[in-house]
LUMGUVO-244951 format. One line per field, with one value per residue (C-alpha): residue number from 0; residue in one letter; x, y, z. Coordinates in Angstrom, 3 decimals, m for minus. Example, Ala and Ser with C-alpha at 12.3 -4.5 7.8 and 13.67 -1.06 7.14 Angstrom:
nr: [0:1]
rest: [a:s]
c1: [12.300:13.670]
c2: [m4.500:m1.060]
c3: [7.800:7.140]
This chain:
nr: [0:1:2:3:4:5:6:7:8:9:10:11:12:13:14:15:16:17:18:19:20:21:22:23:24:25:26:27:28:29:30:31:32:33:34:35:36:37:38:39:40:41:42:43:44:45:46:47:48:49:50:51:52:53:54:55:56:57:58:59:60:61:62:63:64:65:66:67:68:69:70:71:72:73:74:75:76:77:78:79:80:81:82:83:84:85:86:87:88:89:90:91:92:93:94:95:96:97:98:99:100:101:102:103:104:105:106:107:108:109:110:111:112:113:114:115:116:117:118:119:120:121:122:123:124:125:126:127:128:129:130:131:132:133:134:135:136:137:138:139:140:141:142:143:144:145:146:147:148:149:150:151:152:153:154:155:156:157:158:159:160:161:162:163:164:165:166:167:168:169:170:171:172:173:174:175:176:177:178:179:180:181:182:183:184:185:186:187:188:189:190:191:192:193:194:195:196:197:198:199:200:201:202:203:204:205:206:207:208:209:210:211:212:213:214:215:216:217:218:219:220:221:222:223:224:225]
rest: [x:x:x:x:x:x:x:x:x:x:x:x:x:x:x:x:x:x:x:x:x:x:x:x:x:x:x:x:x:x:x:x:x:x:x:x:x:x:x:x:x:x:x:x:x:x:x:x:x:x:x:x:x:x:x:x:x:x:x:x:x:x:x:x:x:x:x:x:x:x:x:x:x:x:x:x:x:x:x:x:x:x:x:x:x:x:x:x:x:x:x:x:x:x:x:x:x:x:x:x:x:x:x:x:x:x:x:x:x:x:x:x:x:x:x:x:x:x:x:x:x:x:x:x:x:x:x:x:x:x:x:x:x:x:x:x:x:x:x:x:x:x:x:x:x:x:x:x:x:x:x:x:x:x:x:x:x:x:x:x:x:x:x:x:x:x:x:x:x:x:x:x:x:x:x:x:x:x:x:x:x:x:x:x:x:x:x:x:x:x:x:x:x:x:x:x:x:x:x:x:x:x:x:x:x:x:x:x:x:x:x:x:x:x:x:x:x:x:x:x:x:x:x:x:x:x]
c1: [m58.204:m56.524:m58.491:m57.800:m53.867:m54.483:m56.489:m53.434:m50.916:m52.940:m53.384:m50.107:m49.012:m51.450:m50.317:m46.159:m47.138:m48.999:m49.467:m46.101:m46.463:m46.473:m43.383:m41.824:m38.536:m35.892:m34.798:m30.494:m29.364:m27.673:m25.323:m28.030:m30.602:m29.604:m30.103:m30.131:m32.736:m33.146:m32.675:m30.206:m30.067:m27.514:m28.847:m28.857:m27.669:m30.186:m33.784:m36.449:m38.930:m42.645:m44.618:m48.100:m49.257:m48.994:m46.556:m43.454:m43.062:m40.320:m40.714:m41.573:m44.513:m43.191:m43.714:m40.970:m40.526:m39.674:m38.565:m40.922:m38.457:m38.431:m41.847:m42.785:m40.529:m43.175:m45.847:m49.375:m51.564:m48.910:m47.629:m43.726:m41.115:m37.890:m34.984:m34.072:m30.065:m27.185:m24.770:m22.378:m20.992:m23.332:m25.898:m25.692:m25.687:m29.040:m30.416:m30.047:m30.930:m34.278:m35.337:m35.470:m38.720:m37.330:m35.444:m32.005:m29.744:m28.388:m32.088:m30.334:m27.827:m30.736:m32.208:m35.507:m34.313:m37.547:m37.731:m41.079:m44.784:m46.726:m50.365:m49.420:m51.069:m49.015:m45.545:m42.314:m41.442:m44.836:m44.646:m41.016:m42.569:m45.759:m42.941:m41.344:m44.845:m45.101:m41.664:m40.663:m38.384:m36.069:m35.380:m32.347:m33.797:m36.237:m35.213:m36.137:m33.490:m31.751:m32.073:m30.324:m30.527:m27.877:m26.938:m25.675:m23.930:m20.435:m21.918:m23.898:m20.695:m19.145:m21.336:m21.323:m17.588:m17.781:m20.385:m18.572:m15.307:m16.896:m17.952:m21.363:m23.150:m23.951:m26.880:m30.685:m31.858:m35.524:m37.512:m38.994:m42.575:m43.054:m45.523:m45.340:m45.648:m46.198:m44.076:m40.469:m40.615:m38.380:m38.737:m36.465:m32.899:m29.944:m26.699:m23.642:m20.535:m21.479:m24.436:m26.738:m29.914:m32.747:m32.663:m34.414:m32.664:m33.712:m30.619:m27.622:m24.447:m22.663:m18.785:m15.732:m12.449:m12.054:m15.560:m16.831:m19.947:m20.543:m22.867:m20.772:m22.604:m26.369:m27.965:m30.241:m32.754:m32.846:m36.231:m35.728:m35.073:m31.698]
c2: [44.047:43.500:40.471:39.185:39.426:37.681:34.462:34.335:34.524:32.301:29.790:29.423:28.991:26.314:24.552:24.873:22.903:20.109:17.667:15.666:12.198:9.218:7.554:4.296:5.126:3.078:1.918:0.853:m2.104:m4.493:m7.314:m9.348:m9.376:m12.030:m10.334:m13.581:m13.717:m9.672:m7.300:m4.955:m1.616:1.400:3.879:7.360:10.483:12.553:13.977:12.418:12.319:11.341:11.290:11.527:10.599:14.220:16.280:15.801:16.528:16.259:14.193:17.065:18.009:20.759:20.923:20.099:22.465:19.636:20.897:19.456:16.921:15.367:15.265:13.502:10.602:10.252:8.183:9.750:8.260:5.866:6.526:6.245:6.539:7.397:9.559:12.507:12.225:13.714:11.231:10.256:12.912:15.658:15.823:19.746:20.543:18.010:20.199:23.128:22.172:20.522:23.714:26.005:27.439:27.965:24.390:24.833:22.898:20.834:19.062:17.508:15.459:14.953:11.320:9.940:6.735:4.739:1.918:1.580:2.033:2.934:2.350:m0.915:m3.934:m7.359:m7.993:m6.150:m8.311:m7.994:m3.759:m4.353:m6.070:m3.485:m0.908:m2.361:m2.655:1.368:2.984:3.840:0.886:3.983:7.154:9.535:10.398:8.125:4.619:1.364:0.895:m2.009:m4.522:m8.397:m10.532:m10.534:m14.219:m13.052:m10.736:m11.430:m10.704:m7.634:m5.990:m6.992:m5.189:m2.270:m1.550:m1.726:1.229:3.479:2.803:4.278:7.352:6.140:6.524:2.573:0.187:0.006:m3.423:m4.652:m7.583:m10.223:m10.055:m7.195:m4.256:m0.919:0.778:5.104:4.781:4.416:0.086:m2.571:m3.929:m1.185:m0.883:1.324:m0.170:2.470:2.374:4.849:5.623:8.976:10.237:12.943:15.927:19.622:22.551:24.537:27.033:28.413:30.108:32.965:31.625:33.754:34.358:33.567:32.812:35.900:36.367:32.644:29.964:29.035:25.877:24.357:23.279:20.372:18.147:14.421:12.887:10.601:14.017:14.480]
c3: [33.084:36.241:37.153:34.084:34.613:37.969:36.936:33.911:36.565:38.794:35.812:34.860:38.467:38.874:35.931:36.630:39.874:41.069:44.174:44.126:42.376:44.431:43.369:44.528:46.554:47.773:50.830:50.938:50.231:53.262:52.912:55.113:52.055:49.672:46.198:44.289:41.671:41.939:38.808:38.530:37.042:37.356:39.423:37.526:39.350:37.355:38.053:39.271:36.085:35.918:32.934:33.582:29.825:29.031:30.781:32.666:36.524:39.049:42.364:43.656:41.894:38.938:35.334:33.690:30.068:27.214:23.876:21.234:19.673:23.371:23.689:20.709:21.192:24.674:24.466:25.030:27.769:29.692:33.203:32.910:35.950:35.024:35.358:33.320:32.985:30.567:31.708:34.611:36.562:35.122:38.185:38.766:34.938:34.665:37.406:35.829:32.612:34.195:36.011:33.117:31.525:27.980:27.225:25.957:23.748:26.066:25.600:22.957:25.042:27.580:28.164:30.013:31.277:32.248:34.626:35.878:34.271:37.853:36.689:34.268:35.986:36.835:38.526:37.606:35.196:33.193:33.511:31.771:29.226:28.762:28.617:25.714:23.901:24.157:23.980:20.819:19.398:17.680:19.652:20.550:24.133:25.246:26.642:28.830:31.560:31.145:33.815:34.171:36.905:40.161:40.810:44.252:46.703:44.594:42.019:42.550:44.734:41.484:39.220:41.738:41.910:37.873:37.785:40.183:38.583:35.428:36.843:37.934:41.187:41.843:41.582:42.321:42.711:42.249:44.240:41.358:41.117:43.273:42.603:42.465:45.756:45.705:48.940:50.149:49.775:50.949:47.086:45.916:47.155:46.129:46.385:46.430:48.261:51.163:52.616:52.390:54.141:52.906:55.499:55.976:55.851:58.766:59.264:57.572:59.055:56.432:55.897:57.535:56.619:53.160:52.642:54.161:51.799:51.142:52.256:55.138:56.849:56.535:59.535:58.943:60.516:59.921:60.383:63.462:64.880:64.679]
């Protein structure tokens, strides 16, 4: 009986996790690349969501728990990147929402913004158009990213400054004709009005004072080394 409980617990492990997708990430955007021609899209301060055809994972490589009216709006068999969001300024509530095991109601506020369809053949432009052929033309939570063309760096600094003046986190901009790459690509840029870095958390100091108790500071390591 004991065995039994351990290949369950075993199983269910297995399936909450899985080798992390290979995703297309950005690199940032410079004012030395001419963006002319590019598209543009806003870039989503959400989660990270891949749809595998079947289930839902994070960049990372866990299941993500969708409530069945979410799920059926997904289409079965096609490879969707996207971002799970519940709108500007809600990053930490997304999170939390995302990491549950029992969805909640704030599912019902939740949206999968797609922008990519990683195993569709062609350019950019044709997966966009293979994306419209299999999302569902009505749904409350499921939806193609809208893209339009920048028709320069005016333009897209423009179109930036908009965004963040409405409470949203910038732009991601996309090279014409350009595949999709499971690796950080030079095709992909974020455009936002400062700059950030991934880092690993290798240390923490308790706070003082005040803050005795509290996460005082993180100690982190960038990956040049720093």
């Amino acid at each position: 009986m004991k065995s039994a409980f351990l290949l369950a617990a075993i199983l269910a492990s297995a399936h909450l996790q899985a080798e992390p997708p290979k995703l297309l990430l950005a690199k940032t955007w410079d004012e030395s690349i001419d963006p002319t021609g590019w598209w543009i899209s806003e870039k989503y301060d959400g989660v990270r969501g891949y749809w595998d055809g079947d289930s839902m994972w994070t960049r990372g490589g866990q299941r993500v728990h969708l409530p069945d009216y979410f799920y059926r709006e997904l289409p079965r068999g096609v490879v969707l990147d996207g971002e799970l969001w519940l709108g500007r300024g809600k990053f930490e509530e997304t999170m939390s929402t995302v990491r549950r095991q029992r969805p909640d109601e704030r599912w019902r506020e939740m949206h999968f913004m797609v922008f990519d369809a990683p195993k569709a053949k062609g350019t950019f432009e044709k997966r966009l158009a293979f994306l419209k052929t299999k999302l569902p033309k009505v749904a409350k939570h499921v939806a193609a990213v809208p893209q339009w063309r920048c028709k320069g760096k005016a333009h897209l600094i423009a179109e930036r400054d908009s965004i963040v003046k409405a409470g949203g986190e910038g732009l991601m901009i996309r090279e014409p004709e350009s595949v999709y790459e499971g690796k950080r690509s030079g095709t992909l840029l974020k455009v936002k009005t400062h700059d950030d870095a991934e880092a690993t958390v290798i240390g923490h100091k308790p706070g003082k004072g005040k803050f005795e108790g509290m996460l005082g500071s993180l100690r982190v390591r960038t990956k040049d080394g720093r």
